[in-house]
N, CA, C and O atoms as a Tinker XYZ file with bonds, in Angstrom:
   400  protein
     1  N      0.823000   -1.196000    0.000000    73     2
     2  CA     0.000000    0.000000    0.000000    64     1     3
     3  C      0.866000    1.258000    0.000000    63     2     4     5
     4  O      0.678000    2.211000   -0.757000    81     3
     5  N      1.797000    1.177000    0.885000    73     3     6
     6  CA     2.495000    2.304000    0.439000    64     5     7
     7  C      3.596000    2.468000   -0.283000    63     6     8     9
     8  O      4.373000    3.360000    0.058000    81     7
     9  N      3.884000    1.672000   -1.391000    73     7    10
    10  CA     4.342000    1.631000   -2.470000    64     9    11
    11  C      3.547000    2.591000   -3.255000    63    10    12    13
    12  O      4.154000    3.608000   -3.592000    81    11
    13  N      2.189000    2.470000   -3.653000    73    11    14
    14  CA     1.245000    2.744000   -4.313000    64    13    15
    15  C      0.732000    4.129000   -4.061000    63    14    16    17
    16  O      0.417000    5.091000   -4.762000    81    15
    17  N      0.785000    3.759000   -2.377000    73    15    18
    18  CA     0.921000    5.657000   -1.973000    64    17    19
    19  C      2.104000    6.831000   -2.493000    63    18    20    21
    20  O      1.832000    7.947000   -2.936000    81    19
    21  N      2.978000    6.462000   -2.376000    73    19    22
    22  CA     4.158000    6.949000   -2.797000    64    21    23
    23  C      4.407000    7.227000   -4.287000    63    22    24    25
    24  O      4.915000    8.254000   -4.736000    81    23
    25  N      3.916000    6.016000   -5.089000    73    23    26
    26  CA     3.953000    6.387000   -6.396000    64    25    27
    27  C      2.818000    7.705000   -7.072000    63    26    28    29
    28  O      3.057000    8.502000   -7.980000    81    27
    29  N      1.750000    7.573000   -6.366000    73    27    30
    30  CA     0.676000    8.850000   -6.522000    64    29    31
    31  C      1.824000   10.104000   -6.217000    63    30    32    33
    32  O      1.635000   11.201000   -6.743000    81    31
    33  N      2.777000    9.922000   -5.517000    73    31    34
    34  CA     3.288000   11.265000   -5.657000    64    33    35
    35  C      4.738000   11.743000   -6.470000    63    34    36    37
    36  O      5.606000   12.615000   -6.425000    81    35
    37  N      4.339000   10.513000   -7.245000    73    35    38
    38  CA     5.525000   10.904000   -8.380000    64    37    39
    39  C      6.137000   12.286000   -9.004000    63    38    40    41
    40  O      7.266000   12.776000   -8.969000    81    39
    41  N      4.710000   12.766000   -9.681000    73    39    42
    42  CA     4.859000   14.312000  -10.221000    64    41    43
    43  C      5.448000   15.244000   -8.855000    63    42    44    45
    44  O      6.337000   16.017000   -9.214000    81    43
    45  N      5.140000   15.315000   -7.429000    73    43    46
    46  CA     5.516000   15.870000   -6.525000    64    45    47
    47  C      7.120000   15.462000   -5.927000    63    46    48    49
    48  O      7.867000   16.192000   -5.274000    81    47
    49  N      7.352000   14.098000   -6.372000    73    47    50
    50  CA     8.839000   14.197000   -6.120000    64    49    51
    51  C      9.561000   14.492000   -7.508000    63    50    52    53
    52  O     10.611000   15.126000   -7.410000    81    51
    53  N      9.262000   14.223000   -8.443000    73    51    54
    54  CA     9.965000   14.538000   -9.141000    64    53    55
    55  C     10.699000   16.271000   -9.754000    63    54    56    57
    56  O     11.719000   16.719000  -10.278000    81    55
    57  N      9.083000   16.820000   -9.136000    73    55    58
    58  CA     9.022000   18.838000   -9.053000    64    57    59
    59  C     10.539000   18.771000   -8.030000    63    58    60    61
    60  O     11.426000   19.624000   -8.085000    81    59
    61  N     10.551000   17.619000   -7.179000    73    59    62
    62  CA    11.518000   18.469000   -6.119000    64    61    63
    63  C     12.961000   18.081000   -6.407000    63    62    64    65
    64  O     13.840000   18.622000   -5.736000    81    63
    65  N     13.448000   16.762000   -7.796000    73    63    66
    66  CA    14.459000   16.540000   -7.678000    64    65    67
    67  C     14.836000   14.986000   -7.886000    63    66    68    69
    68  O     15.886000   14.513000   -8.320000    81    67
    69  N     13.476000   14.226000   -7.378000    73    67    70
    70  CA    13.460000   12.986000   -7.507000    64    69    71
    71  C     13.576000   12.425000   -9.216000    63    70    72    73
    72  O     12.681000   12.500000  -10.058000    81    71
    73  N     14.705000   11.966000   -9.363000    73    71    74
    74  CA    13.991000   10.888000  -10.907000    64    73    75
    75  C     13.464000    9.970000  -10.547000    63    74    76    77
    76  O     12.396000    9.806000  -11.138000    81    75
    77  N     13.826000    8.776000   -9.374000    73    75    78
    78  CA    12.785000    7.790000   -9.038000    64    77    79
    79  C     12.897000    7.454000   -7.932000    63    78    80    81
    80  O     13.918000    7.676000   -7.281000    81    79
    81  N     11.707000    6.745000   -7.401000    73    79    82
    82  CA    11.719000    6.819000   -5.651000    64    81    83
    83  C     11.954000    4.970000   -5.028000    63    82    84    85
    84  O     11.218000    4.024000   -5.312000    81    83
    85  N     12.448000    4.958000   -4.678000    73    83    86
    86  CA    12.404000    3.425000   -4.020000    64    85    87
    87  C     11.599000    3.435000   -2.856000    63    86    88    89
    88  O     11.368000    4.476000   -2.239000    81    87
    89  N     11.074000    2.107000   -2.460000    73    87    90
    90  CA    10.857000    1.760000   -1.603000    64    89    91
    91  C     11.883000    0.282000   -1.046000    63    90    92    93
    92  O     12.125000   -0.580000   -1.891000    81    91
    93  N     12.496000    0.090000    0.594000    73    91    94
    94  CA    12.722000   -0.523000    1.048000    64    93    95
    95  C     12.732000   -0.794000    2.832000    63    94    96    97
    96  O     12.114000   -0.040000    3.585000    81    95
    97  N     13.499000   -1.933000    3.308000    73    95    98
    98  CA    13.177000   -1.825000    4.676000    64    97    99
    99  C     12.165000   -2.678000    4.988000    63    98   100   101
   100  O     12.079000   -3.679000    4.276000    81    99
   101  N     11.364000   -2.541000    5.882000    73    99   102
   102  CA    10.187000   -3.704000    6.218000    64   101   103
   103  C      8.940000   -3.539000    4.961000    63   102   104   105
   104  O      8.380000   -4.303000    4.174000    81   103
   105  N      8.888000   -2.088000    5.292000    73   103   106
   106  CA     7.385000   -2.212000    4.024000    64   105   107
   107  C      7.385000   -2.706000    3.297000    63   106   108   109
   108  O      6.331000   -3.299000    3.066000    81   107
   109  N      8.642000   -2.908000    2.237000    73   107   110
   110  CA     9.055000   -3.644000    0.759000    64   109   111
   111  C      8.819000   -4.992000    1.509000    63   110   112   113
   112  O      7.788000   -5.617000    1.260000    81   111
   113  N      9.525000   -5.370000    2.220000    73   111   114
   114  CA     9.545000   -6.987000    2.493000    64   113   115
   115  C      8.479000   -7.452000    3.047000    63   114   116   117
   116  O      8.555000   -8.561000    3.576000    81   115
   117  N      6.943000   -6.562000    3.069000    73   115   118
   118  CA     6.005000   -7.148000    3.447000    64   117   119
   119  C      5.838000   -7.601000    5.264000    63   118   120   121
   120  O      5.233000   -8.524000    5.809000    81   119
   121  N      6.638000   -6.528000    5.784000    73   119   122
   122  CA     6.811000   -6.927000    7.420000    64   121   123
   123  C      6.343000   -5.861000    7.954000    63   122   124   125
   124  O      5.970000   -5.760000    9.123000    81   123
   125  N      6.339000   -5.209000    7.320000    73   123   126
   126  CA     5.846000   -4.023000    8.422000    64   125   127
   127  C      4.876000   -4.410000    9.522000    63   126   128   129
   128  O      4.275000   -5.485000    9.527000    81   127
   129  N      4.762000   -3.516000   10.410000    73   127   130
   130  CA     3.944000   -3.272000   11.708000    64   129   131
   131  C      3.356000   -2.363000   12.163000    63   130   132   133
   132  O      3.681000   -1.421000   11.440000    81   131
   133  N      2.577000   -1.945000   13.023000    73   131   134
   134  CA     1.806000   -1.004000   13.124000    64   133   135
   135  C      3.006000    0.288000   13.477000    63   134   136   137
   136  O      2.624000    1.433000   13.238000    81   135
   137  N      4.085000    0.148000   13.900000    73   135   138
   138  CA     5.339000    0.720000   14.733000    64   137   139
   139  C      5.697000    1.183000   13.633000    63   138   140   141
   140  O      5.795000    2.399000   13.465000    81   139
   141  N      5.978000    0.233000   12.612000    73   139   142
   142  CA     7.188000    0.582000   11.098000    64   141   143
   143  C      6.971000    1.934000   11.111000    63   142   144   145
   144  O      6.029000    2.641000   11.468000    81   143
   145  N      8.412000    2.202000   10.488000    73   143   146
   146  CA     8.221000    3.642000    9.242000    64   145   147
   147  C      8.312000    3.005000    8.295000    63   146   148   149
   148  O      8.309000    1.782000    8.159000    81   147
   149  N      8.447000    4.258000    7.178000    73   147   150
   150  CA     8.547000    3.601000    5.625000    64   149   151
   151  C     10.140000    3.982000    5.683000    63   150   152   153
   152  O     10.607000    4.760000    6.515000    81   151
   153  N     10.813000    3.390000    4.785000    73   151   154
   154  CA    11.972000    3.962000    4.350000    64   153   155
   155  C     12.131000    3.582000    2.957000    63   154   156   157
   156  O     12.110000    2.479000    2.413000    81   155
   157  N     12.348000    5.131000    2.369000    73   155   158
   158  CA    12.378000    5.618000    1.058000    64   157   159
   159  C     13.738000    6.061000    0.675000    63   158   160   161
   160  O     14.335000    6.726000    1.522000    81   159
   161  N     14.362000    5.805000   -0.494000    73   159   162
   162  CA    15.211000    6.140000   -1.340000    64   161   163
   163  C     15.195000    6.747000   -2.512000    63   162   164   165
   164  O     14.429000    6.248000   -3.337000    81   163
   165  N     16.056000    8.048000   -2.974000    73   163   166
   166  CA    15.900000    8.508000   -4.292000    64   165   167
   167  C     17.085000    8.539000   -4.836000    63   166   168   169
   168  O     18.108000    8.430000   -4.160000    81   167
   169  N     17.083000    8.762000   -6.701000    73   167   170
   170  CA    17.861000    8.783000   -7.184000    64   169   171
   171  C     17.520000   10.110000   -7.665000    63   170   172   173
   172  O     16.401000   10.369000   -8.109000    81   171
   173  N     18.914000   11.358000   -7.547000    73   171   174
   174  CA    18.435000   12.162000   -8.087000    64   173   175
   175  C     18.720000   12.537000   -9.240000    63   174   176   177
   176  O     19.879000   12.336000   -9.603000    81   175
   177  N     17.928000   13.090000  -10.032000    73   175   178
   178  CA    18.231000   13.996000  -11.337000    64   177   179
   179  C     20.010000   14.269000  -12.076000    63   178   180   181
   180  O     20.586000   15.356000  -12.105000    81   179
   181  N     20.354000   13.438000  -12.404000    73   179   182
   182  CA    21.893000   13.768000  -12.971000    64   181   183
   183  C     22.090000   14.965000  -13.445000    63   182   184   185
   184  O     21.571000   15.479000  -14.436000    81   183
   185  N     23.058000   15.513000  -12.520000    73   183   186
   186  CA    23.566000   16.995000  -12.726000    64   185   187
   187  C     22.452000   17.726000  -11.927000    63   186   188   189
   188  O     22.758000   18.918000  -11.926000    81   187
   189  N     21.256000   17.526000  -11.227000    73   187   190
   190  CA    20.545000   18.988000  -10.784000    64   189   191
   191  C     21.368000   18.773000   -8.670000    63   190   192   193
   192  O     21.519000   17.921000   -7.795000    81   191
   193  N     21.543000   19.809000   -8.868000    73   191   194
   194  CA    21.592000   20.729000   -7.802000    64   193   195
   195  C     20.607000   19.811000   -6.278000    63   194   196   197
   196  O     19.387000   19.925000   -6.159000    81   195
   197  N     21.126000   19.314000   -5.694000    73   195   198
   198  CA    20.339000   18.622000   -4.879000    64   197   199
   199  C     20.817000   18.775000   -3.329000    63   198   200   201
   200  O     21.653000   17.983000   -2.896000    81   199
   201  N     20.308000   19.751000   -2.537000    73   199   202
   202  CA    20.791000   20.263000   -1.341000    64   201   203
   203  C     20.147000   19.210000   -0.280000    63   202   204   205
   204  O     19.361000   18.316000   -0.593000    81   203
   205  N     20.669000   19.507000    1.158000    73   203   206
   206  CA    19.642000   19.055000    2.304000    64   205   207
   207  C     18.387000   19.581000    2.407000    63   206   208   209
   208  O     17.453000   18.886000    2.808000    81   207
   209  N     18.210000   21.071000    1.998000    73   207   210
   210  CA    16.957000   21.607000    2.397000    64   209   211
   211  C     16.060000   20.691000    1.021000    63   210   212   213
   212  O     14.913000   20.330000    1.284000    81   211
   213  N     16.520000   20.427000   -0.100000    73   211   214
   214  CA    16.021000   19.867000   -1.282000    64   213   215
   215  C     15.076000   18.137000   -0.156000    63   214   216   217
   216  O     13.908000   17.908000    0.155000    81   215
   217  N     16.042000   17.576000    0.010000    73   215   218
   218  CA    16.025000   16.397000    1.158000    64   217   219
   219  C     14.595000   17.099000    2.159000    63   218   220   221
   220  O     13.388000   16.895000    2.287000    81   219
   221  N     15.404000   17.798000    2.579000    73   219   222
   222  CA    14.187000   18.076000    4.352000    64   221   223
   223  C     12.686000   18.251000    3.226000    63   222   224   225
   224  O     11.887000   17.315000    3.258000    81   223
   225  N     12.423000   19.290000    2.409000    73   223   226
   226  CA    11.767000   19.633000    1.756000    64   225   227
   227  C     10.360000   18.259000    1.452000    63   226   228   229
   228  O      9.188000   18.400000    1.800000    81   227
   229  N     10.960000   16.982000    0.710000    73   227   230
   230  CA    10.651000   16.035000    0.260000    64   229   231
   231  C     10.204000   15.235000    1.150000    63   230   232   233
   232  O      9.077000   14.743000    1.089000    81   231
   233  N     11.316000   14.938000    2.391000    73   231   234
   234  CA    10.756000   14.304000    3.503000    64   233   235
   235  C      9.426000   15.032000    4.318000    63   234   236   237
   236  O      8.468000   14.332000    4.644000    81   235
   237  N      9.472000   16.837000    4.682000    73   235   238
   238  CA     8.356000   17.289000    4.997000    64   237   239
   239  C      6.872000   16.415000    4.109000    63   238   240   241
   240  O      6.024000   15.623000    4.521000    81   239
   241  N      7.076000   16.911000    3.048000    73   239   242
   242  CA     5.960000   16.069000    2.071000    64   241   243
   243  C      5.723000   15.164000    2.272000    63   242   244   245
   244  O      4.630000   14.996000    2.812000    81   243
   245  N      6.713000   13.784000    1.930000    73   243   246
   246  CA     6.145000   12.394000    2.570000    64   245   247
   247  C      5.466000   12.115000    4.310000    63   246   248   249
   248  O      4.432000   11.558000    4.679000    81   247
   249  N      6.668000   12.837000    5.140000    73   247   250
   250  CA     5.605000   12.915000    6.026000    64   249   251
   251  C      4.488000   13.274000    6.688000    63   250   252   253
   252  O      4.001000   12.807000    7.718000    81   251
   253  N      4.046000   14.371000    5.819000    73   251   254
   254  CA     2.721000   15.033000    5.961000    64   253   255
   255  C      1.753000   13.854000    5.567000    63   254   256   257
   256  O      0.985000   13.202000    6.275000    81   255
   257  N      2.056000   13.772000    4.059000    73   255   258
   258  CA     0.727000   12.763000    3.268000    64   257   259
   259  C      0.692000   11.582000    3.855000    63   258   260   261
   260  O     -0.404000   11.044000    3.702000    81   259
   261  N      1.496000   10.924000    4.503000    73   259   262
   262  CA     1.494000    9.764000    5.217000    64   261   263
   263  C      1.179000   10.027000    6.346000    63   262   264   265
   264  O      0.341000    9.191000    6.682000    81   263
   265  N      1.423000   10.919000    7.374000    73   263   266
   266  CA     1.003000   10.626000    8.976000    64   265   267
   267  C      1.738000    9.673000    9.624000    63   266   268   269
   268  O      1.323000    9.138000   10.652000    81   267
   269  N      2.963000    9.364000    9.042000    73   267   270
   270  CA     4.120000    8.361000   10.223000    64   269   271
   271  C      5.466000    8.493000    9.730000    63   270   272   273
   272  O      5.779000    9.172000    8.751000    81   271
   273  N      6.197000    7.864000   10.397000    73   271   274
   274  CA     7.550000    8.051000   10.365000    64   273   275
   275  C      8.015000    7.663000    8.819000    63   274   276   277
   276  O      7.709000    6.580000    8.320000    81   275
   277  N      8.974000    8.911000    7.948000    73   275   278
   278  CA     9.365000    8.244000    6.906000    64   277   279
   279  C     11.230000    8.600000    7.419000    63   278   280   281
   280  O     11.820000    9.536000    7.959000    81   279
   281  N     11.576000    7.345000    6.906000    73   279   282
   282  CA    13.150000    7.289000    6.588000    64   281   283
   283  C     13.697000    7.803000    4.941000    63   282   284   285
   284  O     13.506000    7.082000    3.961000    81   283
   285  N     14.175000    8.734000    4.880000    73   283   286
   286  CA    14.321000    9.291000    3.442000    64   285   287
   287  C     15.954000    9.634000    3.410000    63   286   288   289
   288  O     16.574000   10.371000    4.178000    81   287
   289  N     16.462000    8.849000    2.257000    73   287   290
   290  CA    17.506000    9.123000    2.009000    64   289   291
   291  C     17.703000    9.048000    0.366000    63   290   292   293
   292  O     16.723000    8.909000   -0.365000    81   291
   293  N     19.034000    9.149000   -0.148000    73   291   294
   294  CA    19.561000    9.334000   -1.679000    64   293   295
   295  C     20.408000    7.885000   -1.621000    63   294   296   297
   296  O     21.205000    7.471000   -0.779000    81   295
   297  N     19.814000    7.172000   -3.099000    73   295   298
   298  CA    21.089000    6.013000   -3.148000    64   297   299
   299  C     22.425000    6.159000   -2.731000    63   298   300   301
   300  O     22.923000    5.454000   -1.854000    81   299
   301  N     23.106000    7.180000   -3.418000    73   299   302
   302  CA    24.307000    7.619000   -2.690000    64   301   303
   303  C     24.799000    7.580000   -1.248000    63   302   304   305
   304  O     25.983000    7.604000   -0.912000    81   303
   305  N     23.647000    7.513000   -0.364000    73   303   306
   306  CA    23.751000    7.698000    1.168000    64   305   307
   307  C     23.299000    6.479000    1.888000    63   306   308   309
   308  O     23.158000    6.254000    3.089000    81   307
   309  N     23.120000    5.792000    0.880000    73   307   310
   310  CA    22.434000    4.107000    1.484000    64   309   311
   311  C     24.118000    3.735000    1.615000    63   310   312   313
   312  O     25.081000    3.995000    0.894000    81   311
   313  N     23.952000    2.955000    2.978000    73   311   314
   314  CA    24.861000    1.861000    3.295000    64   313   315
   315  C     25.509000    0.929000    2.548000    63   314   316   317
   316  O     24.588000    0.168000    2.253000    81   315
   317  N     26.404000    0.534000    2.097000    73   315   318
   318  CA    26.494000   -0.753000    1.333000    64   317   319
   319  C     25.932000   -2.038000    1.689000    63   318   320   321
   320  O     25.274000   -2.742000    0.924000    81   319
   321  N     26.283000   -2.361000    3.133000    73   319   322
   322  CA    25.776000   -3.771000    3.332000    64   321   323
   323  C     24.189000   -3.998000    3.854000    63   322   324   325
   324  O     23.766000   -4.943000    4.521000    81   323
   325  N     23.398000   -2.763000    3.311000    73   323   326
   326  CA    21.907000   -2.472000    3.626000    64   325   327
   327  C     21.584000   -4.005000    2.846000    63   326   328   329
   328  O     22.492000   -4.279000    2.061000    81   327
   329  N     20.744000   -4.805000    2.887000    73   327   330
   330  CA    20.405000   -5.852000    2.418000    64   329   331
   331  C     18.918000   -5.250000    2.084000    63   330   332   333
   332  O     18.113000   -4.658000    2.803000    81   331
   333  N     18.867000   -5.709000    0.454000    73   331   334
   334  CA    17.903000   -5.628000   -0.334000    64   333   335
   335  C     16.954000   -6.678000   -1.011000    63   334   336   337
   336  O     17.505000   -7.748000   -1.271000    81   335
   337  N     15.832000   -6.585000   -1.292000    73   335   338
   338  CA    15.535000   -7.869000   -1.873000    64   337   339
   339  C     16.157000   -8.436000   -2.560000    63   338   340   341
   340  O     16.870000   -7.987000   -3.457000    81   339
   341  N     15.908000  -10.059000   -2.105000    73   339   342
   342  CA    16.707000  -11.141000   -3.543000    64   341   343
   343  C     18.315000  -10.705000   -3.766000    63   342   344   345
   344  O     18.788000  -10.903000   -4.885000    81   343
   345  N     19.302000  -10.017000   -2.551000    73   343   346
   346  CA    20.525000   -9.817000   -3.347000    64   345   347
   347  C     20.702000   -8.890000   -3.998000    63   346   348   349
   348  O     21.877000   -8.683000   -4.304000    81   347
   349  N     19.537000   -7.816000   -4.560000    73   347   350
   350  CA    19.888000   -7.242000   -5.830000    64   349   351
   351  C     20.964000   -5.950000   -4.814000    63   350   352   353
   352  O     21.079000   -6.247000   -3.625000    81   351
   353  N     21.580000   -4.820000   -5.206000    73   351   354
   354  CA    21.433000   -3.724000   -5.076000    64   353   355
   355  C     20.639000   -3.029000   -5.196000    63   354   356   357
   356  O     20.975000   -1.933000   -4.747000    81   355
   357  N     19.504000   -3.041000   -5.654000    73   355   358
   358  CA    18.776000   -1.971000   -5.404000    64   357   359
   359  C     17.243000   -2.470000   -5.756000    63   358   360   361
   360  O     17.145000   -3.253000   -6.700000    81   359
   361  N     16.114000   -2.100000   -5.109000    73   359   362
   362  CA    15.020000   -3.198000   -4.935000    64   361   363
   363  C     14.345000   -2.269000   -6.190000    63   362   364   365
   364  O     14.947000   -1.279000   -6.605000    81   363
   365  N     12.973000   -2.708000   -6.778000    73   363   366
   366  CA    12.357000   -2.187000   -8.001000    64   365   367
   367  C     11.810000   -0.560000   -7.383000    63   366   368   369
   368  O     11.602000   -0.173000   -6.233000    81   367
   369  N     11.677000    0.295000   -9.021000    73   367   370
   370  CA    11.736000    1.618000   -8.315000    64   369   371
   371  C     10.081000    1.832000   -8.175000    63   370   372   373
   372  O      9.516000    1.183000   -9.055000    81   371
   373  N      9.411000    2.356000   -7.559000    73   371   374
   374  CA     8.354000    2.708000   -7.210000    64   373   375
   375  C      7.734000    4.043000   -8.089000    63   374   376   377
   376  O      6.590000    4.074000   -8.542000    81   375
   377  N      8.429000    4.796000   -8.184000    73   375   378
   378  CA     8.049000    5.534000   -9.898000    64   377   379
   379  C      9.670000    5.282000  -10.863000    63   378   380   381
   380  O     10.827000    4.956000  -10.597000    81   379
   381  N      9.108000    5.550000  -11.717000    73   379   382
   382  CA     9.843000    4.624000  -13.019000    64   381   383
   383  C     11.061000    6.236000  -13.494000    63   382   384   385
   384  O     10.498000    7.321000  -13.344000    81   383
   385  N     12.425000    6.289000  -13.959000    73   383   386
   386  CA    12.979000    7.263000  -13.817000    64   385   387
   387  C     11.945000    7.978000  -15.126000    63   386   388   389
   388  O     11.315000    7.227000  -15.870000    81   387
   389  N     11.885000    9.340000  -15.261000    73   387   390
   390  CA    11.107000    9.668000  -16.611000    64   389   391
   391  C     12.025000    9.796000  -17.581000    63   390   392   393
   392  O     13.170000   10.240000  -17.486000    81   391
   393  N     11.380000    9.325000  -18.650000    73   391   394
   394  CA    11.658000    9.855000  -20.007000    64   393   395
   395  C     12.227000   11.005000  -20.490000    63   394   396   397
   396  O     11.404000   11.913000  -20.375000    81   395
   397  N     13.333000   11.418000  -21.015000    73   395   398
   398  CA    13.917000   12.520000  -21.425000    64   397   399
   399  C     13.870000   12.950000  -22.417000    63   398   400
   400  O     14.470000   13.995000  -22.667000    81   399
């Protein structure tokens, strides 16, 4: 579900910087709990300008429209040994990067 939530706000992350948004963490793996946050990942825009306030900005948003804890970070800032589905590096993107 909140995959699906998140993707409704494609056009709104992408205004801020996002090319595409991941989802991972418990929600992806179908564990979540009433406790969970979400934790979200972006890839941003090659070459745009992408500050913390860009970050705080995005996270304000997700956590408004959601009403709970979001974990928001940039691939770049993910951990290496973060474990993802199936092995991959990086789990499927939740909006798709756009078209140029």
């Amino acid at each position: 579900m909140a995959g699906f939530e998140i993707a409704r706000r494609t056009d709104a992350a992408r205004a801020r910087g996002a090319e595409a948004t991941f989802l991972f963490g418990s929600t992806a793996r179908d564990e979540a709990t009433d406790g969970s946050d979400i934790d979200v990942f972006i890839d941003v825009f090659p070459g745009r300008k992408f500050s913390l306030i860009d970050l705080a900005a995005m996270h304000a948003l997700l956590a408004d429209e959601f009403g709970i804890a979001i974990e928001l970070t940039t691939r770049k800032s993910l951990h290496p040994t973060i474990s993802l589905p199936s092995g991959r590096r990086s789990p499927g993107p939740v909006s798709a990067p756009s078209a140029v």
